[in-house]
C-alpha positions, 0 to 999 in steps of 0.5 A, spaced: 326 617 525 334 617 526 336 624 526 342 624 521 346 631 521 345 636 513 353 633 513 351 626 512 345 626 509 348 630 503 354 624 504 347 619 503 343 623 497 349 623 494 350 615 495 343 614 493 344 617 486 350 615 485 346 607 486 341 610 481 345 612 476 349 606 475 342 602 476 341 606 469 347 605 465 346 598 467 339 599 464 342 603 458 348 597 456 343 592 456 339 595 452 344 598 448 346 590 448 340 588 446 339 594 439 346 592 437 344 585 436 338 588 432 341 591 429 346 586 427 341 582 425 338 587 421 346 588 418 347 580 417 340 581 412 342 587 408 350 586 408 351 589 402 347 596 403 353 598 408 356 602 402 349 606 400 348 608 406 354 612 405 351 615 398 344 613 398 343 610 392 337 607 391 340 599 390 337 596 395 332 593 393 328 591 386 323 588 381 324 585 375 319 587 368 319 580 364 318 581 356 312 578 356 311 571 352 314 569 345 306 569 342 306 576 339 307 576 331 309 582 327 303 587 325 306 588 318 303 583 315 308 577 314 306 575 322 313 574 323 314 571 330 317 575 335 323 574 341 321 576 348 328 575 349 331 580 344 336 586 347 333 591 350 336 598 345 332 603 347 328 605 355 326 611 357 322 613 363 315 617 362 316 625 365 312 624 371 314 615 372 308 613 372 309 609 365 316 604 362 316 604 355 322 600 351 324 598 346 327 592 344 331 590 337 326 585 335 322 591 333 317 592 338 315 597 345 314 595 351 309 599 355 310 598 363 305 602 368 307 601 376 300 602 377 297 596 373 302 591 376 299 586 380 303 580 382 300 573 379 294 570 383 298 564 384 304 566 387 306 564 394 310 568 400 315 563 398 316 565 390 314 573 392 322 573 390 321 571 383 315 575 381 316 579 375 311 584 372 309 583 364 308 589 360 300 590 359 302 593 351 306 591 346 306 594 339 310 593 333 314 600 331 313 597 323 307 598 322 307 604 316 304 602 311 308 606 306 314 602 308 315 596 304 324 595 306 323 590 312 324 590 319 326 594 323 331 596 329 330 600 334 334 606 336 333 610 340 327 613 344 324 619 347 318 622 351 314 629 350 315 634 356 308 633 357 309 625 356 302 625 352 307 623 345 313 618 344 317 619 339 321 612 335 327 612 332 329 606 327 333 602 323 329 606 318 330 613 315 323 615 317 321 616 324 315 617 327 311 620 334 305 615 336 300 616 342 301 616 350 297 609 349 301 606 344 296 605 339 296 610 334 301 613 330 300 621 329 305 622 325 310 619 320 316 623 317 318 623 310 324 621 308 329 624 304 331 623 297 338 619 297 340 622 290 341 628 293 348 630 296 347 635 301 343 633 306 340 641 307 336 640 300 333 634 302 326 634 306 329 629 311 333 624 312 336 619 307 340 614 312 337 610 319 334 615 325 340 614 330 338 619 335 331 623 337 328 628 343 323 632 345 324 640 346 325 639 354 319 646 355 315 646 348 311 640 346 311 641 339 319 641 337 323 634 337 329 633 334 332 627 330 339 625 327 342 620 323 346 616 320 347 622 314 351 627 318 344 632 319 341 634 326 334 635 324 327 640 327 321 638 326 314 641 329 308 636 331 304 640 332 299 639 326 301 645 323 307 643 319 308 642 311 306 635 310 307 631 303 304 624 301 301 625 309 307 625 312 311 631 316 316 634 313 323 637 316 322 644 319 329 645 318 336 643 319 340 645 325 346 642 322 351 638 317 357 635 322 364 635 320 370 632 322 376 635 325 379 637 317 373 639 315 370 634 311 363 632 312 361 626 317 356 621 314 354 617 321 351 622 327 350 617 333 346 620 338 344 626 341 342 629 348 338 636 348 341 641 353 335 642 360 333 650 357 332 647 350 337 651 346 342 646 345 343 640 343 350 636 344 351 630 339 357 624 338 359 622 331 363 616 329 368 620 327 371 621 335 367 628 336 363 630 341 360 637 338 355 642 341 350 646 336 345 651 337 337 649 336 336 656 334 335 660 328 332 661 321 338 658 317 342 652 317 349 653 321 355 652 319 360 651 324 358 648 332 358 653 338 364 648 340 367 642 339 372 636 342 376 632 337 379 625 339 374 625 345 375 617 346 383 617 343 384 617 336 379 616 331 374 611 336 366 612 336 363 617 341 357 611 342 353 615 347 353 622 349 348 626 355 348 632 359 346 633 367 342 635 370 343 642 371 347 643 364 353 643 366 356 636 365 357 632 359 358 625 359 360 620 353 362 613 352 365 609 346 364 602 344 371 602 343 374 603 350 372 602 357 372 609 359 365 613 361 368 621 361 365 627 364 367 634 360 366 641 362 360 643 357 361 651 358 369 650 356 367 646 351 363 650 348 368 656 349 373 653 344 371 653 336 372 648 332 379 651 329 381 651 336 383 643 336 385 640 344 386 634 341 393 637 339 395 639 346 400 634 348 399 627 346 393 624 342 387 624 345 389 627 351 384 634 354 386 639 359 384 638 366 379 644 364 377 640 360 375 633 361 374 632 368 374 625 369 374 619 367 371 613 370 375 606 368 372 599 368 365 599 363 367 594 358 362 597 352 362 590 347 355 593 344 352 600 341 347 601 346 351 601 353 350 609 355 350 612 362 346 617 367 347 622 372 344 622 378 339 627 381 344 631 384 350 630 378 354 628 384 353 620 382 354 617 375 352 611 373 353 606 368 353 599 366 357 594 364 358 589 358 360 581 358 364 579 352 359 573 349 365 569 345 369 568 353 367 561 355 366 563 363 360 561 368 361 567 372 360 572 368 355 577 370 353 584 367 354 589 373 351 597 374 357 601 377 356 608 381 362 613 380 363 619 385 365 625 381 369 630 383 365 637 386 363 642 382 368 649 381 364 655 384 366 661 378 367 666 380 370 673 378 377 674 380 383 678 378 388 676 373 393 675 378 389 671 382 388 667 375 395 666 374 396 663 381 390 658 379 393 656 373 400 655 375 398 650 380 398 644 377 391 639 375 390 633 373 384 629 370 382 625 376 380 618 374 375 614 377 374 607 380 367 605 381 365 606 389 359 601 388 357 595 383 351 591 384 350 585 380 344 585 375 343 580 369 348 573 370 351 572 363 348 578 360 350 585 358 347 591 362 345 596 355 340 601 357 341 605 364 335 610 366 335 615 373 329 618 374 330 624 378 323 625 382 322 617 383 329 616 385 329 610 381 334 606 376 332 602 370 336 598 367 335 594 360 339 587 359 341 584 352 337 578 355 331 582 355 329 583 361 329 589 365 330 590 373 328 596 377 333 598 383 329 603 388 330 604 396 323 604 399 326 610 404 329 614 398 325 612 393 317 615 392 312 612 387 314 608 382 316 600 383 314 602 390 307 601 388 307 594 386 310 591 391 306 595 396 300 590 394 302 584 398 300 577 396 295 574 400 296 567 403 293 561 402 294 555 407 292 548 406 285 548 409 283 554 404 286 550 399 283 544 400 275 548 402 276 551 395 278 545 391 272 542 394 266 548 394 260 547 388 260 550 383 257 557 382 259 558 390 262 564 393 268 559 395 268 558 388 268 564 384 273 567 389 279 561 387 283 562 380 279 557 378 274 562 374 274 569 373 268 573 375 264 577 369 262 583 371 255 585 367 255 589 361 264 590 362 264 587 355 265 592 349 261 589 345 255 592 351 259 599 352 256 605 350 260 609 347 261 616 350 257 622 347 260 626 343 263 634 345 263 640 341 272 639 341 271 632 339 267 633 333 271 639 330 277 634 331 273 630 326 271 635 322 278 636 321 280 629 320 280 628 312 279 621 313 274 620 316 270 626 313 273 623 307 275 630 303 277 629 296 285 632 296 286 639 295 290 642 289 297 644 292 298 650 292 306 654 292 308 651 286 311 645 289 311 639 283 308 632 287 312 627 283 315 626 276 312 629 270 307 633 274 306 641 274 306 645 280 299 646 283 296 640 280 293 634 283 293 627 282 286 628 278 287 634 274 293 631 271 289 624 269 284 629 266 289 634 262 294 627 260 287 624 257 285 630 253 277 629 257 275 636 256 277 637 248 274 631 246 267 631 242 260 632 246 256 626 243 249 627 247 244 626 242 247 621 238 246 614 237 251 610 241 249 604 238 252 607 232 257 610 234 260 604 237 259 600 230 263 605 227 269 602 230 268 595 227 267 597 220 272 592 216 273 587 223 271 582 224 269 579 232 265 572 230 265 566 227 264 564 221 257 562 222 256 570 222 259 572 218 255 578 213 247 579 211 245 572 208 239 570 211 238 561 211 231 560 211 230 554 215 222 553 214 217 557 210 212 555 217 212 554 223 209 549 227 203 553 229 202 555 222 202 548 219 197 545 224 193 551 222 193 549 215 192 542 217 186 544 221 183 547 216 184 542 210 180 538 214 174 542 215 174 543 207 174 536 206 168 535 211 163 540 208 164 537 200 162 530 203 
């Protein structure tokens, strides 16, 4: 061994590490060179996901909900064909997102369940891309018997808080509550007297069903709007008023007005407050008003009002709250604006207190309206817009104009950031006139991010589920697109495109095509489908009834077929009938049955001919008593006579 003094061999360590750590570094920029390639693959794949990166918003990637095929006819007896490719008016997530239910201007809902979706059995790795997801139901909304004014539009549409009722909106002044299923309607709501003209008298709406929802807390409470100027609550519970077997209005919240006082005859929509005890709607009258939900009579006046929302006199089309309550978003048909308002500072100014006067028409304070988003062309009166989780983010989609002759044209989603939300806290009233002498304005807003979602085609519906962190959107074409991010989002469309696509080759397909008949090999393809035994209804049994199911029965006039009762309350059931009087008793008492003779004990044979004395019903042949005699015998008669002549003959010879 070589004898290296202490001073030299820290000189050699310090030269070995040196060696070693830029040994390292080499190793580190090689492999630091060797992601950054990755990576740069992996951005060339996904160049347009480098702005939701930044905002994590769920667009990178989706699935399409198809809506189904052109087979389907109308329930309502006329077995009116049905377009698949009518506009989607209405979509709406189930509470917990497991379910898609739409409504589209053809009449008709659309059930979607992630977790029934399956890709088609033919579908390859080279058309995974162009798989769309049918819906496993369709229903006809038309199907009230009672109603014989035609089809019907679809408006607007709502699920319960537990998601087992769905409330639909039509064309129609009547709307209804049907089952989580679709299949049965619970309910049908009665429709008012249009000769009436106050809408508080009436025991419901007298013009199409613009708006409805759902207590956000309470099952059994919804609430409807429409073209007649009224915001009605109605209670589902199964305990409410009917009439002719259809639910009567539990009571009117309110009858909307314009900025002079006059009564306005259209409400567009409405949007419930998130703790139920609100309820915000926009009229055609340029208004946005807040009301309250509770109390025993009708409100006169709104808890707050803006006038001139959109500027002037243009319709507030479409009208939400956020999340938290604090926000109120709007959108007109008539402009190209989505605008966020202060719901506390709405609700603050009373209808006297007019903030369309402030300066110019239509201009608020900063306070006020908070932002305004620019670039949504809204040709369509269903085009509305929605928060996202947090309320940081609003979405909303964009229209194309159908008269402009341009192969380019794509309906768009566009993502708006908005400003923060102002902590209010107690200040002094020095600190106050020191904000309020700084100057504010009204920011405006320029779309951060836009996604291309339906070519030649108006995006309408936009829905932002907050648990799954998913957005729907329905086009006017009819098909409806899911975005969703598979890191971001949870459940949902997640589920579907999780089930991968098993790859067929050519060799298995060439095996397959030639396997006999009745093989595993066989069975397996697309050729045939395997029954399994007793699956048929036909061979199910049908399950035993429980002690609730049979009260439910019980209680079903229906089916245990009970005879109408007598109406109680002194409430008149039609023209010319008294208060407590059925159908039947009427009959009886117009035909005076109980006053007429009893007859038991008497001929009817001789009462019935009392009615024809001095009539005559036959013919002339008939006519009196006058009996002809034809013969004085009968042939039997005769051949007796004869027999017996004969045997007197014999005896004297």
């Amino acid at each position: 061994q070589k004898y290296i003094p202490k001073e030299e061999e820290k000189d050699v360590t310090e030269s070995m590490n040196n060696g070693a750590t830029t040994e390292n570094r080499t190793n580190d920029t090689t492999n630091n060179n060797k992601n950054n390639n990755s990576n740069n693959n992996n951005n060339n794949l996904h160049n347009n996901n480098t702005k939701t990166n930044k905002y994590n918003l769920p667009i990178t990637s989706s699935i399409t909900l198809s809506p189904g095929s052109n087979s389907f006819t109308s329930s309502d007896g006329t077995n009116t064909p049905l377009q698949a490719s009518a506009s989607v008016a209405t979509l709406c997530f189930e509470p917990s997102g497991a379910r898609i239910v739409a409504g589209h201007r053809d009449g008709t809902l659309r059930f979607y369940d992630f977790h029934g979706m399956r890709a088609p059995s033919t579908s390859t790795s080279s058309t995974a891309e162009n798989i769309t997801y049918p819906p496993f139901r369709i229903v006809d909304s038309d199907n009230d018997p009672l109603d014989n004014t035609g089809r019907h539009i679809l408006t607007s549409l709502g699920p319960s808080a537990s998601g087992a009722q769905w409330i639909v909106g039509s064309t129609s002044a009547q709307a209804k509550v049907i089952d989580r299923e679709g299949r049965a309607t619970l309910f049908y709501f009665l429709k008012g007297d249009t000769y009436v003209t106050d809408s508080s008298a009436t025991k419901g709406h007298t013009a199409s069903v613009t708006g409805v929802a759902f207590h956000p807390l309470v099952k059994d409470i919804c609430w409807t709007c429409g073209l007649d100027g009224s915001i009605r609550q109605w209670d589902v519970s199964g305990r409410g008023k009917t009439q002719f077997r259809k639910l009567v209005c539990q009571k009117v919240i309110g009858k909307c007005k314009n900025e002079k006082g006059q009564r306005t005859q259209i409400v567009s929509n409405l949007s419930v407050h998130p703790n139920g005890r609100k309820i915000v709607v926009g009229t055609t009258c340029g208004s946005i008003q807040i009301w309250n939900c509770f109390g025993s009579g009708v409100n006169s006046r709104p808890l707050g009002a803006v006038y001139s929302a959109h500027g002037g006199t243009k319709p507030v089309t479409f009208v939400t709250f956020s999340g938290n309550g604090e926000r109120i978003a709007s959108r007109s048909e008539a402009d190209d604006t989505a605008r966020i308002w202060d719901a506390n500072r709405m609700e603050k100014g009373s209808v006297g207190r007019k903030f369309s006067s402030r300066k110019k028409e239509g201009e608020h304070p900063p306070s006020l309206l908070l932002a305004i988003c620019n670039g949504l062309p809204a040709f369509n009166e269903s085009a509305n817009c929605a928060f996202g989780p947090d309320g940081r983010i609003l979405c909303a989609g964009s229209s194309v104009d159908p008269r402009a002759k341009s192969s380019n044209a794509c309906g768009k989603v566009k993502f708006y950031e908005l400003p923060a939300e102002e902590k209010r806290l107690k200040v002094s009233k020095e600190a106050g006139s020191k904000s309020s002498s700084k100057s504010k304005s009204t920011a405006v807003l320029d779309p951060i991010d836009e996604v291309n979602v339906a070519p030649n085609a108006s995006v309408l519906g936009v829905q932002w589920h907050p648990k799954l962190n998913q957005i729907a959107l329905g086009t006017s074409n009819g098909i409806i697109q899911v975005l969703y991010d598979p890191i971001l989002s949870t459940k949902g469309a997640l589920i579907p495109t999780s089930r991968t696509i098993r790859q067929s080759d050519g060799l298995s397909d060439l095996l397959r095509s030639r396997a006999p008949t009745g093989s595993a090999a066989f069975l397996g393809s697309a050729n045939s489908t395997i029954i399994v035994p007793n699956a048929l209804p036909l061979f199910r049994e049908e399950p035993r009834a429980t002690r609730k199911t049979k009260e439910r029965e019980r209680q079903d006039p229906e089916l245990t077929k009970l005879p109408q009762p007598p109406v109680t309350g002194g409430v008149k059931t039609g023209c010319g009938i008294g208060g407590g009087v059925t159908f039947s008793q009427y009959i009886v008492e117009s035909t005076n049955y109980v006053n007429n003779k009893n007859i038991a004990g008497k001929d009817p044979r001789e009462e019935l001919f009392k009615y024809s004395e001095g009539k005559n019903y036959v013919s002339k042949a008939y006519e009196g008593n006058i009996q002809k005699i034809l013969a004085e015998k009968t042939v039997e008669e005769e051949e007796a006579d004869l027999k017996a002549g004969a045997g007197k003959r014999q005896r004297t010879k």
